[in-house]
DRENVEX-318039 format. One record per residue (C-alpha): residue in one letter; z, x, y. Coordinates in steps of 0.02 Angstrom, whole numbers, padded with zeros to 5 digits, always signed. Example, Ala and Ser with C-alpha at 12.3 -4.5 7.8 and 13.67 -1.06 7.14 Angstrom:
<sites>
A+00390+00615-00225/S+00357+00684-00053/
</sites>
This chain:
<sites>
X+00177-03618+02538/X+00023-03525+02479/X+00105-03392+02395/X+00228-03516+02320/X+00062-03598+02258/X+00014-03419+02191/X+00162-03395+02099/X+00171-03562+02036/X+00005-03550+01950/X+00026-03388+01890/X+00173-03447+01799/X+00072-03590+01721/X-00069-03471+01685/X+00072-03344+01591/X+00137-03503+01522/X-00048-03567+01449/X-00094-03389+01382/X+00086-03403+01285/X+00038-03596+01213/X-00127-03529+01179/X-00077-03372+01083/X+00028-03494+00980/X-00079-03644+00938/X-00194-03557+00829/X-00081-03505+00706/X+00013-03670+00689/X-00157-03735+00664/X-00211-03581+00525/X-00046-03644+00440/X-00130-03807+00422/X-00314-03783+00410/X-00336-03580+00336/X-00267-03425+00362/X-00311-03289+00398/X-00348-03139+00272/X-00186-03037+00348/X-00086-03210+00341/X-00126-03225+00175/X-00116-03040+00115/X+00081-03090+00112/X+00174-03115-00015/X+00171-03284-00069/X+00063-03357+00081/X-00075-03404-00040/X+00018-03531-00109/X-00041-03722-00130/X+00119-03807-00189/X+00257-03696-00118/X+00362-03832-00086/X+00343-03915-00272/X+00510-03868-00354/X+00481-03818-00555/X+00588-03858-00716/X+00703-03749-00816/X+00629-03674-00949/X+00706-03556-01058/X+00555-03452-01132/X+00368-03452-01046/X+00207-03409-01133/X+00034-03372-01021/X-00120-03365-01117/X-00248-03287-01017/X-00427-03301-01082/X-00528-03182-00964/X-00686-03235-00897/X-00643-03403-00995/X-00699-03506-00839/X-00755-03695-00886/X-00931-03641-00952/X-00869-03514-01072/X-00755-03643-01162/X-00885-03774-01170/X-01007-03650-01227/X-00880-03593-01348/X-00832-03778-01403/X-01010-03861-01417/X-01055-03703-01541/X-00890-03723-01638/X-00844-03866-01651/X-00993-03990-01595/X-01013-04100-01410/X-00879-04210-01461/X-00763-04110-01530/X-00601-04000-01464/X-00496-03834-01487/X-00342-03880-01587/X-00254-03749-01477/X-00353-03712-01337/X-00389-03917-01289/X-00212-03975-01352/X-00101-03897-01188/X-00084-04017-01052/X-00130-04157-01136/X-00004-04325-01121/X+00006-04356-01300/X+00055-04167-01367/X+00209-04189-01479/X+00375-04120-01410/X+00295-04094-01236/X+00429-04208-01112/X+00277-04104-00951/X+00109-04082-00965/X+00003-04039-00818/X-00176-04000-00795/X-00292-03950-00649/X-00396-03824-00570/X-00326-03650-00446/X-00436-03556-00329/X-00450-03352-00379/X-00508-03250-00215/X-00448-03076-00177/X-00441-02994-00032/X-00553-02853-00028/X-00699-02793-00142/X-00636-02619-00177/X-00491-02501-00138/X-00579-02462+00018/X-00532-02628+00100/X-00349-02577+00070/X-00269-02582+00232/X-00386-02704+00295/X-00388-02865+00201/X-00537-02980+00196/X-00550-03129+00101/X-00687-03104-00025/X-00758-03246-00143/X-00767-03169-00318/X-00619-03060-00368/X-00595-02935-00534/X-00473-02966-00654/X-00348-02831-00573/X-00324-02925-00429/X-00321-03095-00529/X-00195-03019-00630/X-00092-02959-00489/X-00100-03131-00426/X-00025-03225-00547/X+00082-03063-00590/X+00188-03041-00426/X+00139-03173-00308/X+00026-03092-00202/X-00159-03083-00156/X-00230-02894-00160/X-00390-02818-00165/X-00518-02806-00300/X-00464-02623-00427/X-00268-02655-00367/X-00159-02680-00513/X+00020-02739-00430/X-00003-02680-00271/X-00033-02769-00104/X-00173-02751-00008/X-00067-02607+00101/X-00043-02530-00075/X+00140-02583-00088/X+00219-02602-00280/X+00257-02772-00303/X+00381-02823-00402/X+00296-02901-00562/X+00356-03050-00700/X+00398-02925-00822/X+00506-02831-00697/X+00582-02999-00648/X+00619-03043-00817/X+00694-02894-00873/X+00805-02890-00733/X+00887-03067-00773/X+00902-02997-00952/X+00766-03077-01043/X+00657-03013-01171/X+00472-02977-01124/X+00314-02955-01221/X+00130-02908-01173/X-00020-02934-01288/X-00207-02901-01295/X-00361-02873-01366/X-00413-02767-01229/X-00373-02592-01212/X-00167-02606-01153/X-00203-02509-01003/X-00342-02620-00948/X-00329-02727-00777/X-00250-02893-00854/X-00115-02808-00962/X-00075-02674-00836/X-00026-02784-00700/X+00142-02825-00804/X+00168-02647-00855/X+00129-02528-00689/X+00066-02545-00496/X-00084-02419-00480/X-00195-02425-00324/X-00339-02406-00439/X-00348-02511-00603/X-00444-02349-00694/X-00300-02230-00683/X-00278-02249-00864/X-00170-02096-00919/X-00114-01931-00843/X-00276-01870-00876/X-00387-02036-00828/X-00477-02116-00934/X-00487-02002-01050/X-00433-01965-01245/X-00353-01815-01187/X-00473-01689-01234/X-00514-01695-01035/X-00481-01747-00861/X-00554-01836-00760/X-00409-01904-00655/X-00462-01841-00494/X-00590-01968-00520/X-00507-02093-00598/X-00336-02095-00512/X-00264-02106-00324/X-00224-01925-00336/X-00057-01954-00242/X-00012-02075-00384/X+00004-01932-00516/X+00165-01861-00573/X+00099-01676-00530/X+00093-01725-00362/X+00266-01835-00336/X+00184-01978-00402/X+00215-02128-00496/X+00110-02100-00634/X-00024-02163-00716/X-00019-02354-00794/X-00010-02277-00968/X+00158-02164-00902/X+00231-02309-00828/X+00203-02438-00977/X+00322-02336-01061/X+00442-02338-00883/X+00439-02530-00888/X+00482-02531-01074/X+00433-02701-01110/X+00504-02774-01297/X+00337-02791-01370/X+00164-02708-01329/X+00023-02741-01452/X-00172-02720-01388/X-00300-02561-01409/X-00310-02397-01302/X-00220-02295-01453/X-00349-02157-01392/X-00273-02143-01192/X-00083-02093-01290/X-00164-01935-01351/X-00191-01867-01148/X-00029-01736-01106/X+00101-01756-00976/X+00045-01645-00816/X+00229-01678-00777/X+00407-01722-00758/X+00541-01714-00923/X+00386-01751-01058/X+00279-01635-00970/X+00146-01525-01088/X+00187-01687-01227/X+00077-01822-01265/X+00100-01994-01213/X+00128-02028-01424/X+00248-01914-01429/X+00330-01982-01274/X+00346-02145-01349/X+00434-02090-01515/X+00552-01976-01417/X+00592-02125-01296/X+00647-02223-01465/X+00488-02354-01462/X+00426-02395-01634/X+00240-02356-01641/X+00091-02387-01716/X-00056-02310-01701/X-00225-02401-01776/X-00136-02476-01942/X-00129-02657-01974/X-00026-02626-02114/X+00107-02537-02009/X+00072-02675-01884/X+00114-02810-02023/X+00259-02737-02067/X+00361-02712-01901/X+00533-02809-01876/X+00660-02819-01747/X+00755-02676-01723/X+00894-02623-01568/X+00836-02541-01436/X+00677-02498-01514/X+00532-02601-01399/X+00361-02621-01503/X+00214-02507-01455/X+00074-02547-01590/X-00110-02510-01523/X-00215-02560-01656/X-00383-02474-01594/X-00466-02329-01490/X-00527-02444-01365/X-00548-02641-01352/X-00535-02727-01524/X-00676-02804-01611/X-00724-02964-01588/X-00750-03083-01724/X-00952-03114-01706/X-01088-02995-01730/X-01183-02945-01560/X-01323-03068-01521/X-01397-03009-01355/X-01479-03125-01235/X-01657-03087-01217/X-01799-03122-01094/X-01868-03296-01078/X-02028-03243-01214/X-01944-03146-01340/X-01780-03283-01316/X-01931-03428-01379/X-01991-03288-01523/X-01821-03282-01603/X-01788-03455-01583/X-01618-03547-01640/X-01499-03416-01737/X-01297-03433-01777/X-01173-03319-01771/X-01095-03197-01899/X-00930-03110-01938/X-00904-02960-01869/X-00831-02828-02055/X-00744-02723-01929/X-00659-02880-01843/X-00459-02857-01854/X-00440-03010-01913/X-00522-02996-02063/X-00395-02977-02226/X-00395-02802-02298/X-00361-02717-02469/X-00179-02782-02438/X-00194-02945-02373/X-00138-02906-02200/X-00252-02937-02028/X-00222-02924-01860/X-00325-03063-01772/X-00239-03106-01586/X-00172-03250-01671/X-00092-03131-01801/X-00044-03039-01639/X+00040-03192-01568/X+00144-03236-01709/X+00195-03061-01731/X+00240-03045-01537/X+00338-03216-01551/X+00436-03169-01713/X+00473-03006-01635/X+00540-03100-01481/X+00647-03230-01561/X+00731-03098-01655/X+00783-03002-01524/X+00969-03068-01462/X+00917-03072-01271/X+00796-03193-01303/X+00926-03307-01406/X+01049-03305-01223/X+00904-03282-01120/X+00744-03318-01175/X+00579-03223-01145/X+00440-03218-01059/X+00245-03170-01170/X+00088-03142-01108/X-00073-03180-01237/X-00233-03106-01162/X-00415-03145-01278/X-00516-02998-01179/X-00680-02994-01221/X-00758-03158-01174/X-00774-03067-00997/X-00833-02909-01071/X-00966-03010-01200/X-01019-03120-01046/X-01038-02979-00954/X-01165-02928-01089/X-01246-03066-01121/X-01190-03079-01301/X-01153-03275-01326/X-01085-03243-01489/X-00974-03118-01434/X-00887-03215-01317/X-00874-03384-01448/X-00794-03269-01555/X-00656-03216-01433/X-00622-03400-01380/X-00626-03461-01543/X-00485-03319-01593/X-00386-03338-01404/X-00391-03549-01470/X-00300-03502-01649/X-00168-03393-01554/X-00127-03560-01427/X-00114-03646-01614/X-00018-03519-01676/X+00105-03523-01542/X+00116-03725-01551/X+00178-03700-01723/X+00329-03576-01668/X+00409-03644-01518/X+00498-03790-01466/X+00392-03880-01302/X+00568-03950-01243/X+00631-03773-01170/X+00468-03681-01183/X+00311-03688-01069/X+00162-03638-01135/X+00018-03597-01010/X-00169-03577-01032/X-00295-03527-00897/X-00417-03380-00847/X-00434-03270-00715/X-00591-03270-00658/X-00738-03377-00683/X-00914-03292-00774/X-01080-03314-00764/X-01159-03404-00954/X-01215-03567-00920/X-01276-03699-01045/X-01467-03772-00983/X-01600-03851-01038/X-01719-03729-01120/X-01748-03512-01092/X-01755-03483-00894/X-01905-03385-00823/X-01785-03277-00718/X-01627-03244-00826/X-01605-03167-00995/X-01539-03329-01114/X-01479-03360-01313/X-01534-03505-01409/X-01400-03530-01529/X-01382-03676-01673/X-01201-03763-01676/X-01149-03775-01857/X-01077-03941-01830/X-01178-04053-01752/X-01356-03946-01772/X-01377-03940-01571/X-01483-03817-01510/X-01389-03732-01360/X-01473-03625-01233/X-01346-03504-01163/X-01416-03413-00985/X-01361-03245-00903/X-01421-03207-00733/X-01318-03148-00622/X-01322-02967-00647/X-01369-02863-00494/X-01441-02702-00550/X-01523-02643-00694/X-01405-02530-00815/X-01439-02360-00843/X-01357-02359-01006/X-01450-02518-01086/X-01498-02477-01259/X-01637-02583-01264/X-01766-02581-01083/X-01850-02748-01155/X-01665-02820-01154/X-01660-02808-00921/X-01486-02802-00866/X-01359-02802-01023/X-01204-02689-01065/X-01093-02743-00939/X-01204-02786-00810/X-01171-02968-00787/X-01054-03018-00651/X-00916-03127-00613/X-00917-03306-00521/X-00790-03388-00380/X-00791-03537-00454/X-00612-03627-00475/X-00535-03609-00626/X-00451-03726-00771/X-00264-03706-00798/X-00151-03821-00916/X+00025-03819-00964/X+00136-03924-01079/X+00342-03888-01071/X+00457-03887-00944/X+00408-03866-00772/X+00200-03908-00815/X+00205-04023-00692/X+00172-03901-00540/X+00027-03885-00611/X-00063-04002-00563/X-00239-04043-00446/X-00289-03893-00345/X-00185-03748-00345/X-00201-03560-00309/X-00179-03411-00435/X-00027-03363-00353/X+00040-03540-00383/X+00065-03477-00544/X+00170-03330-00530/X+00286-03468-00455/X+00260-03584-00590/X+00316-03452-00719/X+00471-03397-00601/X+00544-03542-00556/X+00523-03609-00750/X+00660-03463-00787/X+00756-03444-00641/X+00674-03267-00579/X+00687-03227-00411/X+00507-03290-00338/X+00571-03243-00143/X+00550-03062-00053/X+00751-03080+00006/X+00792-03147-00209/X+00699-03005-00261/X+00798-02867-00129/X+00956-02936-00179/X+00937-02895-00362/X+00938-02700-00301/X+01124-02767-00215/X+01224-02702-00359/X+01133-02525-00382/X+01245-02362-00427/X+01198-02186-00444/X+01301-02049-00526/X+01270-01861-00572/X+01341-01759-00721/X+01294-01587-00765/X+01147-01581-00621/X+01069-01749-00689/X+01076-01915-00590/X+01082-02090-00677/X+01028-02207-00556/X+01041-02374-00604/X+01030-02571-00537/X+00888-02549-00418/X+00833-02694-00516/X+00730-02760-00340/X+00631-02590-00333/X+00472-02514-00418/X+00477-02376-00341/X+00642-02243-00278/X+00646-02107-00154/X+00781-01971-00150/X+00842-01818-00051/X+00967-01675-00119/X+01052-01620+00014/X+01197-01469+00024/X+01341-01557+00108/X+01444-01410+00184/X+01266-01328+00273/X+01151-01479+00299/X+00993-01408+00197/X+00894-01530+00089/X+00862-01443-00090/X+00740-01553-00130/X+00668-01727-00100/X+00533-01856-00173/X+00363-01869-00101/X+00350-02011-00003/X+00179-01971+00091/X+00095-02166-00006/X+00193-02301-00069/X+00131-02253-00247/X+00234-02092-00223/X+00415-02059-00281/X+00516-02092-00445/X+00446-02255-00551/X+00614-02358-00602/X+00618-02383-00765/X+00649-02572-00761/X+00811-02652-00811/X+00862-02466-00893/X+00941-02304-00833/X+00818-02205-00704/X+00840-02020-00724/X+00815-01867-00622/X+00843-01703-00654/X+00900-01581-00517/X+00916-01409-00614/X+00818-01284-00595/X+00801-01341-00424/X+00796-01182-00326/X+00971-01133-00220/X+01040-01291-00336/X+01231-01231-00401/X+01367-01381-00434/X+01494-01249-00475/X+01472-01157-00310/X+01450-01302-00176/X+01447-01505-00127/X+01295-01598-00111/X+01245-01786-00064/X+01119-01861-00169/X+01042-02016-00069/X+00931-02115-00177/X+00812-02264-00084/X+00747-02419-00166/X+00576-02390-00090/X+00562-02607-00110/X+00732-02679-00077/X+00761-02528+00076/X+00935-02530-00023/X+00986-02338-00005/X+01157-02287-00111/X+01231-02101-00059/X+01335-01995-00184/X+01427-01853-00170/X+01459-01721-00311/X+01473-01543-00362/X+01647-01460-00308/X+01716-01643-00280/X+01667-01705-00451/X+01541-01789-00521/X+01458-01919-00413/X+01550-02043-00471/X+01593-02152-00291/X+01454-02224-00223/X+01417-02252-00022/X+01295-02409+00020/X+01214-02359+00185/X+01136-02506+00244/X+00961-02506+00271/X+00881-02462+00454/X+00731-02585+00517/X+00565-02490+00485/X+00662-02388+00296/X+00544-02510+00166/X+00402-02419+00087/X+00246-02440+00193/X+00332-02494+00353/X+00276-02334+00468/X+00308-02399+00662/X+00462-02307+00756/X+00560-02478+00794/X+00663-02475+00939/X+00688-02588+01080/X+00584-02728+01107/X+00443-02655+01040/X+00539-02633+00883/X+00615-02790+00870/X+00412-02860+00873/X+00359-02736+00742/X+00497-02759+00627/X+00494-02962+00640/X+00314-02958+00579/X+00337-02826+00460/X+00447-02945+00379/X+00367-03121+00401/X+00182-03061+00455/X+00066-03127+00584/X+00133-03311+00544/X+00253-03282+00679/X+00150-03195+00824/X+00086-03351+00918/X+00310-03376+00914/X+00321-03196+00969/X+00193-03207+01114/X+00237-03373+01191/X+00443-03308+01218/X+00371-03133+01271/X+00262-03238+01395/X+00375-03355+01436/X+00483-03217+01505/X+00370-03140+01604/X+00343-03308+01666/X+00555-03330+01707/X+00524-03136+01788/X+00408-03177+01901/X+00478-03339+01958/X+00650-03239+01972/X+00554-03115+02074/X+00478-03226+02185/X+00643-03307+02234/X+00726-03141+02284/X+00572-03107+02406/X+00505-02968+02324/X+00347-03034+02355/X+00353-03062+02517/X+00250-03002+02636/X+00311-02843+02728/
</sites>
């Protein structure tokens, strides 16, 4: 009887642990998750359940740093208290003409880690950058502060771009920022750190500073991706127009363009280019299989205002009121021939470009529209800066209005991160502040700055505190409005991810880890004259391969697959090439080999065989093991295996589910045991 009672309870304790283990994560489902929970793809999500209408093309403005203050700031100055953006003001609203949707509301914007030394180890933190914003909205899933389209375990994830190409549509990206900077890169490359510019870092080629710059193991010297300049021209979207010009002048270190520069890449790859020339810029047109690449400065583009630097509270009151004024070397000012590139020149361009194109006439496209430099004026204090850039990001929304039709396109407009101006009541004691004079309504606004955190080095000006860059970001929740099909979903609170899933379900992408796998289901690989086409691993960023001689069993050569940034980048929706020859003991003529080639995503791994048999032509699907996807390192087998692999694929959502039936068999064990006697007393 007493050891029956023993028993008994230990079964009920086994049986509480198990109930225990899974109660808190049914309530984290309902009440918070946890940073790992959420560090999955998707999990971040606010209206996952809301279902989205088909749209055939989808526009996102993003306005960076354009958090609530910046456009009121922007709107008071330009157009008085009581006025509104024709662009900017019009999306979302009920009344917009051709608009069947319109949705407006406000999405949370944490990241999960401050730096890329929280990869790994995801923690939710407040106040993200605009590379992990970017990834956000870009594939889905929260990542860590520097990571452009990687997860926080440094995984590629598949981006909208990506997506789009592979159902065939036509894609554009646009800036005023640099190309290769955080908010455009996240459509054009996955780099575990955002300032891995070019093969040689963030450089204009005369140097190198990748080490620095760059995950080394991301480099193409090293069996590497490549750098986000490299793989914008992998990804190959239909239109690319921003700055940078400078970062195309850095040299291959490797692979087939290696010793060229990244210009000379381009033209060789068939892209039509243009480098710094608005008139060239004016004057580009559709043509077949010949994607846009126009960079239209060294670095970030000019903004439209003069600087006007916040000062200290004494020498703010000594200025007093002051307006703003045109910026000569502004793009969008006409030149000698009449022609300007402004973003809203940009826009139109990028849409004209677009509709031109045939895939966009079955299939429709997807355009991105980023106005840049409010963050980087707000970050130095320059109030006119930033008006400028709002007031320009406003005539592109307009511009855009006048070129599509609202019934099959959504238009979206939101930021992706908050900043730090603010609008008070007179020059603050403790922050540096503006006083500027609205042309409109003659309202004296006083624009504050005062959230930098340490004083920059490289201020021009002492008497100026913290300037040049040294203002920071805010967490504060963001504004985001739509008009077209599918703006309903958004709508009250949602997250920054909610958008990626906005956009996706709009045209039909595949939103879904198991959608996006299956669009690698179709991949083929063949290999003439020692080259292999590989092709259809539309549901992979990245590919792995190994060369190996079929009659004696040695592997001639493989990719490095050490970090999930290393291997072959696909080149999205296109042919993926690798060359084999010159690969040492390498002879078709002489011997058989097996070329197996891994999406490093999907796990979808195709095997060909060629040389004395031919040339690669069959293909052999060899279905993926549990444990083959890139960053998925645990031997699986047995139990143990079966554990790893179920929340390698679904996450710690499931271990309370996990624990309670490993519990609950232990439980049915020991009750077993007891029954047989075994412990009885000898």
């Amino acid at each position: 009887m007493k050891r029956h009672a023993i028993i008994t309870g230990a079964v009920a304790a086994v049986t509480a642990i198990a109930t225990a283990a899974a109660l808190p994560t049914l309530a984290l489902a309902q009440d918070g998750k946890s940073a790992e929970q959420l560090a999955q793809h998707g999990a971040a999500q606010r209206i996952a359940t809301v279902g989205a209408a088909n749209a055939k093309n989808v526009i996102l403005f993003i306005g960076d740093g354009m958090g609530d203050s910046e456009i009121t700031v922007a709107r008071d100055y330009l157009k008085g208290a009581n006025g509104s953006f024709d662009g900017l003001d019009k999306i979302g609203q009920p009344n917009l003409s051709g608009a069947k949707e319109n949705g407006t509301g406000q999405y949370t914007t944490f990241s999960l880690g401050g730096s890329s030394k929280d990869a790994g180890k995801p923690v939710v933190t407040p106040v993200t950058d605009s590379a992990a914003s970017g990834s956000g909205w870009a594939t889905g899933t929260k990542t860590y502060n520097n990571a452009v389209s990687v997860d926080s375990s440094q995984n590629p994830q598949l981006n909208l771009i990506e997506l789009a190409k592979a159902k065939g549509l036509a894609t554009g990206n646009v800036t005023t920022a640099e190309i290769q900077d955080a908010t455009p890169a996240v459509l054009e490359s996955h780099s575990t750190q955002r300032s891995c510019y070019g093969p040689q870092g963030k450089t204009d080629g005369s140097s190198d500073d990748s080490a620095k710059r760059c995950d080394v193991a991301q480099l193409k010297q090293n069996g590497g991706i490549g750098s986000i300049s490299e793989q914008l021209l992998d990804t190959r979207a239909d239109v690319t127009i921003g700055g940078g010009s400078k970062y195309f002048n850095q040299t291959a270190q490797a692979g087939e363009y290696a010793g060229k520069t990244l210009w000379e890449q381009a033209k060789e790859r068939g892209y039509q280019t243009v480098e710094n020339d608005v008139n060239a810029f004016s004057a580009l047109s559709y043509k077949e299989n010949q994607p846009v690449l126009a960079l239209l400065g060294d670095g970030n583009l000019p903004t439209q205002f003069n600087d006007t630097p916040a000062l200290t509270q004494k020498l703010t009151e000594q200025r007093g009121a002051i307006q703003c004024s045109t910026n000569p070397s502004w793009l969008g000012n006409k030149n000698a021939a009449g022609n300007s590139a402004s973003l809203a020149d940009m826009t139109d361009k990028a849409i004209d470009l677009l509709q031109a194109n045939p895939k966009s006439s079955s299939n429709g496209f997807f355009l991105q529209v980023e106005g840049a430099s409010i963050d980087k004026q707000d970050h130095a204090a320059n109030a006119c800066g930033q008006i400028g850039e709002t007031d320009d990001l406003d005539k592109a929304i307009s511009a855009a209005l006048k070129k599509v039709d609202l019934s099959n396109t959504l238009i979206i407009v939101t930021a992706d991160h908050a900043h730090t101006s603010q609008i008070v009541g007179e020059p603050p004691a403790y922050a540096l502040s503006t006083i500027l004079k609205s042309p409109v309504d003659g309202a004296q606004i006083v624009v504050s700055y005062g959230t930098a955190t340490v004083t920059d080095p490289d201020a021009e000006d002492a008497s100026r505190g913290y300037n040049d860059g040294g203002m920071e970001h805010t967490g504060t929740q963001l504004r985001i409005a739509a008009s077209g099909p599918g703006a309903f979903r958004v709508d009250g609170l949602t997250d920054q991810t909610d958008n990626f899933y906005t956009i996706a379900k709009s045209l039909g992408l595949a939103a879904d880890t198991d959608a996006q796998n299956a669009l690698s289901s179709n991949a083929k690989v063949s290999v003439k004259d020692g080259v292999a086409k590989v092709a259809g691993f539309n549901g992979d960023a990245v590919l792995g391969y190994q060369l190996q001689d079929t009659e004696t069993g040695a592997v001639l050569a493989s990719s490095n697959d050490d970090t999930p940034v290393s291997g072959v980048r696909v080149a999205t929706g296109e042919t993926t090439t690798i060359d084999f020859n010159g690969v040492k003991g390498f002879d078709p003529s002489a011997s058989t080999y097996t070329l197996t080639v891994t999406g490093k995503q999907s796990g979808t791994k195709i095997a060909t065989e060629f040389g004395l048999t031919g040339n690669g032509a069959s293909n052999v699907v060899i279905a993926p093991k549990t444990g083959d996807k890139a960053g998925n390192k645990a031997q699986q087998a047995g139990l143990g295996g079966a554990l790893v692999g179920a929340l390698g694929q679904t996450g710690t959502r499931i271990l309370g589910t996990v624990m309670m039936v490993l519990a609950l068999a232990v439980a049915g064990g020991l009750l077993a045991a007891w029954r047989r006697g075994i412990f009885a007393r000898k």
